[in-house]
C-alpha positions as CSV (number, residue, x, y, z in Angstrom):
1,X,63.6,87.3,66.7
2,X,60.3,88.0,64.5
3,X,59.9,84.1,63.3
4,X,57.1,82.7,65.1
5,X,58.7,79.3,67.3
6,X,55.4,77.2,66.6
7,X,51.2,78.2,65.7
8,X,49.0,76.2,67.8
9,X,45.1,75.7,66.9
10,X,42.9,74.8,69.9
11,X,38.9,74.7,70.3
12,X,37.0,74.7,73.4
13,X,33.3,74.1,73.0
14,X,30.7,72.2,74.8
15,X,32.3,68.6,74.1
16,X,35.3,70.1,75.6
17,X,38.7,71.4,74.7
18,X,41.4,69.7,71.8
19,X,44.4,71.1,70.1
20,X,43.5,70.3,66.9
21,X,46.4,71.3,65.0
22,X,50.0,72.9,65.5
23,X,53.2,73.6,63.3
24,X,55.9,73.1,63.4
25,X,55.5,69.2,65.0
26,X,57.0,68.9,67.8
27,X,59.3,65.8,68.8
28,X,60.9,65.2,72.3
29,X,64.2,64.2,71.8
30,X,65.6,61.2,73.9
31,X,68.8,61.1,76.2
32,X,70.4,58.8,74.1
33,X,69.8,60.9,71.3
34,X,71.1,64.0,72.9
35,X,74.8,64.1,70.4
36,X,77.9,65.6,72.1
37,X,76.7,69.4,70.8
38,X,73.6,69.3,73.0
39,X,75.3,67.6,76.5
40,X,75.5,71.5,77.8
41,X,71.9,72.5,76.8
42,X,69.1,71.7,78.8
43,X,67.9,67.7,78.5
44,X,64.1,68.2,77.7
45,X,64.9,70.9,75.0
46,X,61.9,70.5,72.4
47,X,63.2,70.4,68.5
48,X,60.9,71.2,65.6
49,X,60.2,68.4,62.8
50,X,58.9,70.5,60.1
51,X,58.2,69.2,56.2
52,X,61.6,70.5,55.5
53,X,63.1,67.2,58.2
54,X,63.3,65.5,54.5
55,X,66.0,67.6,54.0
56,X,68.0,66.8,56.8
57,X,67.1,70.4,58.8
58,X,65.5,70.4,62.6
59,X,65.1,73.8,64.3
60,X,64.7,74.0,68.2
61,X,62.0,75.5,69.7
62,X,63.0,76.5,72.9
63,X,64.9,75.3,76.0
64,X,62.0,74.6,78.8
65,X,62.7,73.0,82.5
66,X,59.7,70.8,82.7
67,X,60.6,69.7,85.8
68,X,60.5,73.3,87.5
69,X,57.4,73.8,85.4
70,X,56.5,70.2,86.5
71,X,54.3,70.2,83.4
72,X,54.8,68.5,80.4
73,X,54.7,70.6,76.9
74,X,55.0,68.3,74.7
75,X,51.5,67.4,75.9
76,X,48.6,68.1,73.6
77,X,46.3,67.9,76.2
78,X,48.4,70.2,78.5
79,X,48.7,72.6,75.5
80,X,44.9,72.7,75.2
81,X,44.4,73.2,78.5
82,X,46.3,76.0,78.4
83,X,44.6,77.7,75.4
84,X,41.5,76.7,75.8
85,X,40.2,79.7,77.4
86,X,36.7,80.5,79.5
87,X,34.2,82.6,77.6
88,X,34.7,85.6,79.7
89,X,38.3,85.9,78.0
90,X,37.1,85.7,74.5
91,X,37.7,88.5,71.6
92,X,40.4,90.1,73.7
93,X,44.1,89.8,74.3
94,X,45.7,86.7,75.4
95,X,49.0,86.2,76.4
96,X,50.9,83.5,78.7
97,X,54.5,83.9,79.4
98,X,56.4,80.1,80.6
99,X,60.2,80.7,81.0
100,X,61.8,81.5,77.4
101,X,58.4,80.8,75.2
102,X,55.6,84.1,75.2
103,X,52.2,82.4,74.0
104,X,49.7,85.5,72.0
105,X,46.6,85.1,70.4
106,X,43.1,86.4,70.2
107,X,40.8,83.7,71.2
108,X,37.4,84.1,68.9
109,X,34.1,83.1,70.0
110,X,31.8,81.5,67.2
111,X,28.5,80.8,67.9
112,X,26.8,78.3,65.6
113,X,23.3,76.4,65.5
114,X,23.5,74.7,68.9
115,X,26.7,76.4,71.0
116,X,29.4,78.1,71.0
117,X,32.8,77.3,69.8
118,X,35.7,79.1,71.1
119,X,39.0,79.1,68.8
120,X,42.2,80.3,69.6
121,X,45.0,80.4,66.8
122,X,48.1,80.6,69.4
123,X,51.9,82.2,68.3
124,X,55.1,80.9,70.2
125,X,57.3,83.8,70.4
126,X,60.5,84.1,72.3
127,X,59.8,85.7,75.2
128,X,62.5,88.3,74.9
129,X,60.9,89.7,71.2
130,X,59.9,93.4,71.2
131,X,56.2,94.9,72.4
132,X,56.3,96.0,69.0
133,X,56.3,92.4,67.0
134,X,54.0,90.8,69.9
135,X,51.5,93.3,69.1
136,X,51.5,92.3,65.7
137,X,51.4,88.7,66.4
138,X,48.2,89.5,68.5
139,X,46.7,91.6,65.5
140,X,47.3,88.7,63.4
141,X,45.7,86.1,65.3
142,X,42.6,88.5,65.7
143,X,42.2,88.8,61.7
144,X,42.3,84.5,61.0
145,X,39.5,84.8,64.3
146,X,37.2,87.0,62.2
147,X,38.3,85.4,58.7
148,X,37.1,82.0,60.3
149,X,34.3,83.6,61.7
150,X,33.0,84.7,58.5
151,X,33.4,81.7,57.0
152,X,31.8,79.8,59.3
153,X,28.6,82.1,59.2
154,X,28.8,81.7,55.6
155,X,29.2,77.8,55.0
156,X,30.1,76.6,58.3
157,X,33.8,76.4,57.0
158,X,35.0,76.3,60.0
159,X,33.0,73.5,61.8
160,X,33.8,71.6,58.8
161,X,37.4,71.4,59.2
162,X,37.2,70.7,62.7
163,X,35.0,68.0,62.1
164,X,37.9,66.6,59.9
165,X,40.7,67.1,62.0
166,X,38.7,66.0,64.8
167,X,38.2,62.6,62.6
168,X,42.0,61.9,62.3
169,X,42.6,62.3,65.6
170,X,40.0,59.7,67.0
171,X,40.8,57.4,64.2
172,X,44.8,57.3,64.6
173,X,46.5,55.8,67.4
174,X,48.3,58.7,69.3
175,X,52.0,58.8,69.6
176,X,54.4,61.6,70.8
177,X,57.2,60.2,68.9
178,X,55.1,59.9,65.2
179,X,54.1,63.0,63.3
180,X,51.2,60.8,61.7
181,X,48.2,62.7,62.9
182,X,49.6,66.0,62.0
183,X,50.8,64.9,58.9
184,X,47.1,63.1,57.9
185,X,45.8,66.5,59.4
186,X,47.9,68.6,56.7
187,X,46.8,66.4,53.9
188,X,43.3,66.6,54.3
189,X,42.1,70.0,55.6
190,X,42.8,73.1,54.0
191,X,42.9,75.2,57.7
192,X,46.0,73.3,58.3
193,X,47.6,73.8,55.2
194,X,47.3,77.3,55.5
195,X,48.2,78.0,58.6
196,X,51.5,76.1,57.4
197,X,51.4,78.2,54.6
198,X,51.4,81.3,56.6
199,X,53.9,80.0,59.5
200,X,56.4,79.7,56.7
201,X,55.9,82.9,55.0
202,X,56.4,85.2,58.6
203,X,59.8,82.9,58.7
204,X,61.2,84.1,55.7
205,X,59.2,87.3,54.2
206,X,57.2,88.6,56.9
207,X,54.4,88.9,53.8
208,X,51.6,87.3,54.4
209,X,49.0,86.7,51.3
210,X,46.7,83.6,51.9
211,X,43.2,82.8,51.3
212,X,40.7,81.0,54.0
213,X,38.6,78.6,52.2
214,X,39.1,80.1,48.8
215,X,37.3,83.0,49.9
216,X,39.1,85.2,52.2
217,X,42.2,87.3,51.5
218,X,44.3,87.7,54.6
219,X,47.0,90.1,53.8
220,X,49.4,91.1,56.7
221,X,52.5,92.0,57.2
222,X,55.3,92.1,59.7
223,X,56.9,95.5,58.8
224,X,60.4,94.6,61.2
225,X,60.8,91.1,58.8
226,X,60.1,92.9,55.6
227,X,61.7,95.8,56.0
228,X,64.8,93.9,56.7
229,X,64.6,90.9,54.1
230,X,64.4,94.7,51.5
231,X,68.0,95.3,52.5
232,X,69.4,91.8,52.2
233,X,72.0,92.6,49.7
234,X,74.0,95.1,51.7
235,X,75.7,92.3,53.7
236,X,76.8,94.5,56.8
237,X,77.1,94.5,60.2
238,X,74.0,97.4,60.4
239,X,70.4,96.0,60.2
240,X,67.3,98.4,59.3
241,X,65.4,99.0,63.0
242,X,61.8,99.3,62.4
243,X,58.8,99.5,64.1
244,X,55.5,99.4,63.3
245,X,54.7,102.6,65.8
246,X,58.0,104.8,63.8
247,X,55.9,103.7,60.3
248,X,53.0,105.3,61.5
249,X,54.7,108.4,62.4
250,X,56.2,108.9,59.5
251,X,52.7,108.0,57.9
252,X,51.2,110.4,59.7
253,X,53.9,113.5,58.9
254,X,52.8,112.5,55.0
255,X,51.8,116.1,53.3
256,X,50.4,116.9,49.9
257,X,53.8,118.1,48.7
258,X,55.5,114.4,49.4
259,X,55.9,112.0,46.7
260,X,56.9,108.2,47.1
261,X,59.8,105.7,45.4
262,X,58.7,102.4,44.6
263,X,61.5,99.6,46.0
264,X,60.1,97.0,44.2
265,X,58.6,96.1,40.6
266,X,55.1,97.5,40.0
267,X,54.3,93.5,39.0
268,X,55.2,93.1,42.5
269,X,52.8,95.2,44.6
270,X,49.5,93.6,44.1
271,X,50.2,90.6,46.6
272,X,50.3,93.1,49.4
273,X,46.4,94.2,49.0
274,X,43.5,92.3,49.2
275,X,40.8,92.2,46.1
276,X,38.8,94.8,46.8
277,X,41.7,97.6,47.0
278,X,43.6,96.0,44.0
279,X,41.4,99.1,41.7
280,X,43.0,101.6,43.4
281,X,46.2,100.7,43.8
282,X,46.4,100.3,39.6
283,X,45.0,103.6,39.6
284,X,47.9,105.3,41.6
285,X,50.5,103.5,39.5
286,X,49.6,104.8,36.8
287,X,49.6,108.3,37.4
288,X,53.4,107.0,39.9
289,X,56.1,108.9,39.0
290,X,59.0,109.8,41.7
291,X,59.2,113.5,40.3
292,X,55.3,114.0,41.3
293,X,53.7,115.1,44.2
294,X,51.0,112.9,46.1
295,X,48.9,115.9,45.4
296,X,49.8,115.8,41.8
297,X,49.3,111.6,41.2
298,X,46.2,112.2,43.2
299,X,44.7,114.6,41.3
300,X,46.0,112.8,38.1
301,X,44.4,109.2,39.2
302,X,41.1,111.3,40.3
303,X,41.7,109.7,44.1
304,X,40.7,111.9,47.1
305,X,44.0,112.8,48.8
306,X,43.9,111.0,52.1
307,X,42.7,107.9,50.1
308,X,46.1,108.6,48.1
309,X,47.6,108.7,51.9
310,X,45.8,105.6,53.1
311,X,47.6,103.4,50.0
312,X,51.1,105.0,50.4
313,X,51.7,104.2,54.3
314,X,50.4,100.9,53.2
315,X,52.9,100.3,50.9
316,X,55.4,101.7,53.1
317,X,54.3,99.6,55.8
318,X,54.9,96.7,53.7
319,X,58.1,97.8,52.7
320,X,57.3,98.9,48.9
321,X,57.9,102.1,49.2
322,X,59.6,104.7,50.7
323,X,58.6,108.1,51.2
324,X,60.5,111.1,49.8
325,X,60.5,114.7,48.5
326,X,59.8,114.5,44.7
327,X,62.5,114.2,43.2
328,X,64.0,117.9,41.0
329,X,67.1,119.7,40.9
330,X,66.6,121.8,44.0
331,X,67.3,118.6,46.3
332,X,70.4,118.4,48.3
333,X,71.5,114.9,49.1
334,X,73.9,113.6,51.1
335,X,75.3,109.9,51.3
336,X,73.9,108.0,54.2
337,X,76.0,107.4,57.6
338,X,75.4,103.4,57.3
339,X,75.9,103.4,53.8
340,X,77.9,100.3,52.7
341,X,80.0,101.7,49.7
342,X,83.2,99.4,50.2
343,X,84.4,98.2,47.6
344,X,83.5,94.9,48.1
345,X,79.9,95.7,48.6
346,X,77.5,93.5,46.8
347,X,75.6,96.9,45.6
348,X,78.9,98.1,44.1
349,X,78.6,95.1,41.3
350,X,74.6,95.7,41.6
351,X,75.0,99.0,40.6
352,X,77.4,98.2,37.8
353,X,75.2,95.8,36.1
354,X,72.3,98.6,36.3
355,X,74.0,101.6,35.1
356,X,77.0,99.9,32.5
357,X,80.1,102.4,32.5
358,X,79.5,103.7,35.6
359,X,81.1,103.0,39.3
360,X,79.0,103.4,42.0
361,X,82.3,104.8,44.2
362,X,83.0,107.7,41.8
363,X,79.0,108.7,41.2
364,X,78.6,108.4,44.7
365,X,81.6,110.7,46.1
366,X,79.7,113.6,44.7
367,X,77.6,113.6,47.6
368,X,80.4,113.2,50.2
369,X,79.3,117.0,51.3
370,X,76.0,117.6,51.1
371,X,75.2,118.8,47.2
372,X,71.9,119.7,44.6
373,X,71.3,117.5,42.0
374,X,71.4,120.7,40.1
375,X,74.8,121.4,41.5
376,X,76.0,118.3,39.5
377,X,74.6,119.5,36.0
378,X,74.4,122.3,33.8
379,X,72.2,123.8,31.3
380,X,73.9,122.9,28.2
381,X,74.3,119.5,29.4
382,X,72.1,116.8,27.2
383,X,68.9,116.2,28.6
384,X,69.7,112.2,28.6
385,X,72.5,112.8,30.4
386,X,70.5,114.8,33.0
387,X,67.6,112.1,32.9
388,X,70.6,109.0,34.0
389,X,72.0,111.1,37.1
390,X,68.5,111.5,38.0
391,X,67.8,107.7,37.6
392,X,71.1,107.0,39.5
393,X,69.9,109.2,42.6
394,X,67.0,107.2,42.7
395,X,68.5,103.6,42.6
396,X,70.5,105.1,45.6
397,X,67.5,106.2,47.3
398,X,66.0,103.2,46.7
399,X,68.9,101.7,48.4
400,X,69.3,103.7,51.4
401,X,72.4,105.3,50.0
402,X,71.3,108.7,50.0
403,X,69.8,111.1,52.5
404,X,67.9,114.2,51.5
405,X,68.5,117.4,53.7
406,X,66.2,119.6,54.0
407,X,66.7,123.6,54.8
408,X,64.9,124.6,58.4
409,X,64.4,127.6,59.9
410,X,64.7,129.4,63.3
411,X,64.2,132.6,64.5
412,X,67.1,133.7,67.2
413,X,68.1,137.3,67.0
414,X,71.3,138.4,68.4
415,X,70.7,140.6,71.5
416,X,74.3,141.2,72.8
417,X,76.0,142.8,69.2
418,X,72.8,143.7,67.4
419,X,74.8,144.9,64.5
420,X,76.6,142.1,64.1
421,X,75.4,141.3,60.8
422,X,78.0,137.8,60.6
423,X,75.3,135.8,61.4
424,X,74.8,132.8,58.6
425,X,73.1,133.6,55.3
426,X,72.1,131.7,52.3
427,X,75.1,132.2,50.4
428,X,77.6,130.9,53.4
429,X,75.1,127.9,55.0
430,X,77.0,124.4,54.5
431,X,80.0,122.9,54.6
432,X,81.2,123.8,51.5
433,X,79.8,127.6,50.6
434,X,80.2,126.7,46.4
435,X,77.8,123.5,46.5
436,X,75.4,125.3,49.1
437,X,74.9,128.3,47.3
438,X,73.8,125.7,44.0
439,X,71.6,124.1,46.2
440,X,69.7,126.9,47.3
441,X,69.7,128.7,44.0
442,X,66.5,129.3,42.3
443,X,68.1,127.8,38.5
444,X,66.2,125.5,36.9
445,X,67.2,122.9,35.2
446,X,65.1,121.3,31.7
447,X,64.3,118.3,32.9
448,X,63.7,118.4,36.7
449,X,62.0,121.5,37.7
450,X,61.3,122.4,41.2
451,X,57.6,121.0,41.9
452,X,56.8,123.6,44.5
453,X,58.1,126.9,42.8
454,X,54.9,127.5,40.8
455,X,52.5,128.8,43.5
456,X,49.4,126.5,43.6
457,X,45.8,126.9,43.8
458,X,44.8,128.0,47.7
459,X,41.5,126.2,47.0
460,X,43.7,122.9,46.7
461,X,46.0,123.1,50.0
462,X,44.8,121.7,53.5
463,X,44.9,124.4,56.3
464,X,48.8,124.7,58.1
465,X,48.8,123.5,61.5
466,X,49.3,127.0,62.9
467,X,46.3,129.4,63.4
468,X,46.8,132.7,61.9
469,X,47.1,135.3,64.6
470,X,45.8,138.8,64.3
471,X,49.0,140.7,64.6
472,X,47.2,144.1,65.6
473,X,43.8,144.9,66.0
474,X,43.5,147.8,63.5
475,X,45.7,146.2,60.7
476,X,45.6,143.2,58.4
477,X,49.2,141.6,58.0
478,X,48.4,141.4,54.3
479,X,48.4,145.3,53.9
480,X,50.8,146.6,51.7
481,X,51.6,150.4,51.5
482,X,50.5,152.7,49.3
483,X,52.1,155.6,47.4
484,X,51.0,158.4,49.1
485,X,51.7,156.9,52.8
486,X,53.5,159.5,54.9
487,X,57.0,158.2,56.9
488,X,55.0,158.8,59.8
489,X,52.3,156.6,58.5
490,X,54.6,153.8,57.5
491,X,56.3,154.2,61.2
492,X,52.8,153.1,62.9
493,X,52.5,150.3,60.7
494,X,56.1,149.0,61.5
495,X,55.0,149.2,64.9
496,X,52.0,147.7,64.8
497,X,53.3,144.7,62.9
498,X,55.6,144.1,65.8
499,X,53.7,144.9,68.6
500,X,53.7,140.7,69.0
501,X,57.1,141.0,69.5
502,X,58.8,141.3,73.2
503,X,61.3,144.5,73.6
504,X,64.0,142.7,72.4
505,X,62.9,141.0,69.5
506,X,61.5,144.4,68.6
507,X,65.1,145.7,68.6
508,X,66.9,143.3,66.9
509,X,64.5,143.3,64.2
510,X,64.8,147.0,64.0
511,X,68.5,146.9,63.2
512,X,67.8,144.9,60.3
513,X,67.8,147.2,57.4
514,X,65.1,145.2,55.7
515,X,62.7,145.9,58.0
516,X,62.2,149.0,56.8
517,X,60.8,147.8,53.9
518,X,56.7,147.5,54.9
519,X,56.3,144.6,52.4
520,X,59.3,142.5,53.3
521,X,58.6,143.1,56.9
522,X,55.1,142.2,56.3
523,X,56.2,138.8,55.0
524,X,58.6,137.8,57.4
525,X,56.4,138.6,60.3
526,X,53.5,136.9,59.1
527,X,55.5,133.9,58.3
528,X,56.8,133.8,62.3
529,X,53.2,134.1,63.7
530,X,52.2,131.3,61.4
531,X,54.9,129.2,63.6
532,X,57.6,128.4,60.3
533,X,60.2,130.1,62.3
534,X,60.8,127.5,65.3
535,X,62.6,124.8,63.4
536,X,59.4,122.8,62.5
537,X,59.1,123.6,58.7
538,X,60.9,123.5,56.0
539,X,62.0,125.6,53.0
540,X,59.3,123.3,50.5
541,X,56.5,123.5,53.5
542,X,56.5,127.2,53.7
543,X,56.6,127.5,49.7
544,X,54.1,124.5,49.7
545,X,51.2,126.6,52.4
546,X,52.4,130.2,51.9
547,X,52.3,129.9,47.9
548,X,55.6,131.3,47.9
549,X,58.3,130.9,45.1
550,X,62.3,129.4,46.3
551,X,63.1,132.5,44.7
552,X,61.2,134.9,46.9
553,X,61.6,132.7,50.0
554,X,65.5,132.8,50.1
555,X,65.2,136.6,48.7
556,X,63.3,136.9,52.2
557,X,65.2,134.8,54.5
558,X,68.3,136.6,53.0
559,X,67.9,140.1,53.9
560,X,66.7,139.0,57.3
561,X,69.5,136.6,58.0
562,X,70.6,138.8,61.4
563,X,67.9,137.0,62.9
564,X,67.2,133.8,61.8
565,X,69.3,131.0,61.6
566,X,69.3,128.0,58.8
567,X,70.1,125.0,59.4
568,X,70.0,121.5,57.2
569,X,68.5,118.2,58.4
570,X,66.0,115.3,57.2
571,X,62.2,115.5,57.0
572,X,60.5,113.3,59.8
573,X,58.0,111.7,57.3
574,X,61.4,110.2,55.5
575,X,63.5,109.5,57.8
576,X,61.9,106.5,59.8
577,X,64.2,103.9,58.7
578,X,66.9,103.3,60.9
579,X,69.5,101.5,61.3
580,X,71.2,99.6,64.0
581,X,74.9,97.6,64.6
582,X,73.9,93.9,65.1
C-alpha cells in the first residue's frame, strides 16, 4: 500500500510542457496478449516494464477505464498535460485523483536567466493508501523541488539534465511499445538514475539516502515501510501500524528521564542523516547505553537536551530506535499481547543462535505475569549472570517481545465506608502479590541500579507541566513542624493544607491515620495539587520532578493507600508501536 505505482518528471516552461522522465515504463498490453489469467480484469490495464523485466518480473500499475475517462494514460503528452501546472499552483500541494490511481507532488517553480521553469516530480499512489503516507509522498516531492532548486542556482544542474533528456527525446523516434527513450534517458542523466534509485528504495526499505548531482543528501523516510520491513522476521499474521502523526506523539511525550534501544547496528545508523548532522549523531553513540538516561548521555556527550531529543525521534522515526525507560532492576515487564513465541517462530531459532543454552520459551515465561527484573535475581547471584538476563530483556525489547508497565496513580477516596481501609496497597497491587511486591521494592541490585532513586540536581530538571498552587494563603506547603508546635497549632495547619479540598475529600483524608503526621500530609498534598494524582504520571515522573527516592515515594503512597488507587499500564512515549491483524 506505501510502494509508490510509478514517479513522473514533467516541466512546464515557456517552450511549453514535456514529461521528461517516468519509472517504472509503462507498456500497454495488447488484446492478444491478454493470457487466460487477465480475461476477467479490465482490457486496458497498464503493466510496469521495470529494469528488473530481464528477469522475467512485470508489476501492474493499475486497472484504469480509459474509455469512461475517454483519455488515454499511456499518453506522455496527456500525462504532461496533466502535471504541467499554471504558475498560480506552484510551491503548494498538488493532488489529482482518476479512478484507482491518487497523483501528489509539489510542483517547484525555478526561475533561471531568461524564465521560469516549473518542475513537478509526480507519485502514483493507490488511491485507497492512508492521509498519513500521501502526506509523506507530498513532503517528499517538495524536498527533490528544493534539492533541484539549489542545484540549479548553483550550477544550473538542473537545466542541464533537462537539456539532455530533452535531447533524446527529439533525437529518438517515439514509440509506446519501445522503452528506448526511457532507457537512453537512464543511461545518460544522472536525475533519472536517481529518481530510479529512489523509486526502488521506497519499494523495498522505505529509506531513502541519495545524492542530487553529487552534492545534495536527500534523506527521508517512510516511517509505515520501515517500521514494518524492522519486524520482518516474526512471520505473523499481525503487522506493526504506524503513523507518522503516533511517532510524533510519542516524540513529543520524550522526558529527560527516558532512555532509547538501538534496533540496529551502530555501523548502520549513519545512512539515515545527512553530512552535516553525522557529528552529532557519533557524539550520542558514544556516550549510548540502554541503562542511561537521555539526560545522562546528554550531559555525557556535552549535547543540549532537546538537541539530544531532536536525534532520538529521528532515529525512531526511521525505525532505529525505540524509546524506553532505562533499563534497571526496578522495571516490571510483561510479554507483549502480539508476541509471536510459537514454537515455530523464526525468533525462537534467532534467539537461540544469540544467547547459546538458552530457549527463548522458558526465559520468556518469566514474564507471563507482569514481573521486575530484580524479581528474577538475587544478590548473591554472579554479576555475569545478572549482566546476560539484562542483555536478554533487551534483545526482547528490541523485538517487541516485551512491554514495560509502569505504576500510575489516582486519587479516589472512598466516601460510602470511610474506614474501609481494604482498598489496594503496594504490597497487594498485581496479579500475583509475591512478584508485585519485588517490583515495587526499593532493593537494589549490583549491576542495575534504579537511575532515578538518587535525587538529582533541581538546577538540571525542566519545570513539570503543572503550576504549583498556593495551598493557603498564610502557609508554605513546604513547612514542616517544629518541636515546640502546640496540638492546636498543628490542627490549623492540617486544616489549612486541606482547605483545597471539597468536604468530602477533606473527610476521607481525615480518616487516614497518616494524615496526622504534618510531614507526610504535607507531601502527599503537595504532590495532588501538582496534578500526579489523576492518572497522568508515573512512579519514575514524580521521583524524576519531585527529587523523591522509590523508597520514600511507595513509603508515601503506602500509608495513604485508603485514598488513592494504583494501577499498572505503559508509558505513552513507548508505546506508539502497534500492531494490527492483516
Amino acid at each position: 500500500m506505501e510502494n509508490p505505482l510509478s514517479i513522473i518528471l514533467v516541466k512546464s516552461d515557456s517552450k511549453g510542457d514535456r514529461l521528461l522522465f517516468r519509472y517504472p515504463y509503462v507498456q500497454i498490453k495488447e488484446e492478444n496478449e491478454i493470457n487466460k489469467n487477465d480475461r476477467g480484469k479490465n482490457p486496458y490495464s497498464i503493466t510496469l516494464l521495470e529494469e528488473q523485466q530481464k528477469e522475467g518480473n512485470t508489476m501492474r500499475l493499475a486497472g484504469i477505464d480509459t474509455a469512461s475517462m475517454n483519455v488515454q494514460l499511456e499518453s506522455d503528452e496527456v500525462l504532461s498535460s496533466l502535471f504541467a501546472c499554471k504558475l498560480e499552483l506552484a510551491n503548494q500541494k498538488f493532488e489529482l485523483k482518476i479512478n484507482d490511481i491518487r497523483f501528489v507532488s509539489h510542483p517547484a517553480l525555478m526561475e533561471t536567466k531568461n524564465s521560469f521553469i516549473l518542475i513537478n516530480i509526480v507519485f502514483a499512489l493507490q488511491a485507497q493508501c492512508s492521509y498519513s503516507i500521501v502526506k509523506c509522498y507530498y513532503e517528499l516531492s517538495k524536498r527533490l523541488g528544493l534539492g533541484l532548486l539549489y542545484e540549479e542556482r548553483r550550477v544550473n544542474y538542473l537545466t542541464k539534465e533537462m537539456k539532455t533528456m530533452l535531447k533524446i527525446h527529439d533525437d529518438t523516434i517515439y514509440d509506446h511499445k519501445s522503452e528506448k527513450i526511457f532507457d537512453t534517458i537512464l543511461q545518460k542523466s544522472s536525475l533519472a538514475q536517481c529518481l530510479k534509485t529512489l523509486y526502488f528504495d521506497l519499494c523495498n526499505t522505505g529509506l531513502i539516502n541519495v545524492v542530487l548531482n553529487e552534492s545534495v543528501t536527500l534523506c527521508f523516510c517512510l516511517p509505515q515501510k520501515a517500521w514494518r520491513a524492522r519486524f520482518s522476521d516474526r512471520k505473523t499474521k499481525s503487522q506493526p501500524l504506524i503513523d507518522p502523526e503516533v511517532i510524533d506523539r510519542a516524540i513529543m511525550s520524550l522526558k529527560p528521564y527516558h532512555g532509547f534501544l538501538l534496533l540496529v547496528d551502530p555501523s548502520e545508523l549513519l545512512d539515515c542523516v545527512p553530512p552535516s548532522s553525522a557529528k552529532i549523531l557519533l557524539q550520542l553513540i558514544e556516550s549510548y547505553n540502554p541503562l542511561k538516561s537521555l539526560q545522562s548521555m546528554s550531559t555525557d556527550s556535552d549535547l543540549p537536551l532537546d538537541q539530544v531529543y531532536q536525534m532520538v525521534g529521528h532515529l525512531v522515526y526511521w525505525a532505529k530506535a525505540t524509546i524506553i525507560y532505562p533499563l534497571c532492576e526496578t522495571n516490571v515487564y510483561v510479554i507483549s499481547p502480539d508476541a509471536p513465541i510459537h514454537v515455530s517462530s523464526p525468533l525462537v531459532e534467532k534467539f537461540a543462535n544469540k544467547f547459546p543454552g538458552m530457549q527463548l520459551i522458558e526465559v520468556i515465561s518469566d514474564f507471563s505475569l507482569p514481573t521486575s527484573i530484580g524479581h528474577l535475581t538475587t544478590p548473591l547471584q554472579h554479576p555475569a549472570r545478572q549482566g546476560r538476563l539484562a542483555q536478554m530483556v533487551l534483545w526482547m525489547l528490541q523485538h517487541h517481545l516485551l512491554m514495560q508497565l509502569h505504576t500510575y496513580v489516582q486519587f479516589m477516596p472512598s466516601y460510602e465506608k470511610p474506614n474501609d481501609t481494604s482498598g489496594l496497597s503496594l504490597s497487594d497491587f498485581g496479579s500475583t502479590p509475591t512478584k508485585q511486591s519485588s517490583a515495587l521494592s526499593p532493593e537494589k541490585s549490583p549491576t542495575m541500579s534504579d537511575p532515578l532513586d538518587v535525587p538529582v540536581n533541581s538546577s538540571s530538571v525542566r519545570a513539570i507541566p503543572y503550576s504549583q498552587k498556593s495551598l493557603s494563603s498564610n502557609m508554605s506547603v513546604d513547612e514542616t513542624p517544629g518541636s515546640g508546635k502546640s496540638v492546636e497549632d498543628e490542627d490549623e495547619k492540617i486544616k489549612g493544607l486541606l482547605n483545597s479540598f471539597d468536604e468530602c475529600d477533606r473527610l476521607a483524608i481525615l480518616k487516614v491515620p497518616a494524615s496526622s503526621n504534618l510531614e507526610d500530609l504535607n507531601l502527599m498534598v503537595r504532590l495532588k495539587q501538582s496534578g500526579y494524582f489523576q492518572g497522568e504520571h508515573h512512579l519514575e515522573e514524580i521521583m524524576f520532578y519531585e527529587n523523591l527516592r522509590r523508597s520514600q515515594l511507595l513509603q508515601l503512597l503506602d500509608k495513604f493507600r485508603d485514598v488513592l488507587i494504583l494501577y499498572e499500564t505503559e508509558d505513552p512515549a513507548s508505546c506508539f508501536l502497534g500492531f494490527k491483524t492483516k
